[in-house]
C-alpha positions as CSV (number, residue, x, y, z in Angstrom):
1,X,0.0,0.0,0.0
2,X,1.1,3.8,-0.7
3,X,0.7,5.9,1.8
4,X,-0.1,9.7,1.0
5,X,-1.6,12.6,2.9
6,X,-5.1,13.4,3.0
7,X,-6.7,16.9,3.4
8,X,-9.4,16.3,4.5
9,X,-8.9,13.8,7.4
10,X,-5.3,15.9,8.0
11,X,-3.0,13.4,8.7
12,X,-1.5,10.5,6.5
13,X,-3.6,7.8,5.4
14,X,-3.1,4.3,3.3
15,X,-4.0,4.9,0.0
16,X,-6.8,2.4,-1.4
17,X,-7.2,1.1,-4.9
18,X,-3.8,3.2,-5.6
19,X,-2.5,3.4,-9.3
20,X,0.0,4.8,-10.8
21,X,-0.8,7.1,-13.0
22,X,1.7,9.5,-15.8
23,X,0.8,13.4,-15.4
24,X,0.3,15.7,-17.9
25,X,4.2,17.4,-17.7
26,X,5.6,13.6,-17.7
27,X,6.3,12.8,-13.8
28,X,4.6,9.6,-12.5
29,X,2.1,9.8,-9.4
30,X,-0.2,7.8,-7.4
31,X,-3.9,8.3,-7.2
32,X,-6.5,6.5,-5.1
33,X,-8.8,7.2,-2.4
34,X,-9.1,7.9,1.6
35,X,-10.3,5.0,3.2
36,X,-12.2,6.5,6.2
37,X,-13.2,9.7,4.1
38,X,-13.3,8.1,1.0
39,X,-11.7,11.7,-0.1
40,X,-9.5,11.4,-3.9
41,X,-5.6,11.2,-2.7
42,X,-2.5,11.8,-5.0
43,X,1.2,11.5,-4.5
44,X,4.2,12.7,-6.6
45,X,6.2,9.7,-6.7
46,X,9.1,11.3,-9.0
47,X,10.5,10.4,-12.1
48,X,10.4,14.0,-13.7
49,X,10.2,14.8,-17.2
50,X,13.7,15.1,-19.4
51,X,14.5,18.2,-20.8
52,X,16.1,18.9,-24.4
């Protein structure tokens, strides 16, 4: 499990049904949801986009 931090509940959480998803400028993230709020939670997980 990822763990990320959600806004709502203020504090850090487990991440359910995390996936790794690709953002629009190229860096990779993970996206999934709150379990006790049920609030959407990302996380940056790095690899940034390559410049020319």
């Amino acid at each position: 499990m990822v763990e990320g931090y959600c806004v709502k509940c203020k504090a850090k959480q487990e991440m359910s049904n995390a996936e790794e998803v690709t953002m629009k400028n190229g860096r990779k993230a993970m996206k999934g949801k709150c379990p006790k709020c049920d609030t959407g939670m990302y996380r940056i997980t790095g690899g940034g986009a390559k410049k020319k």
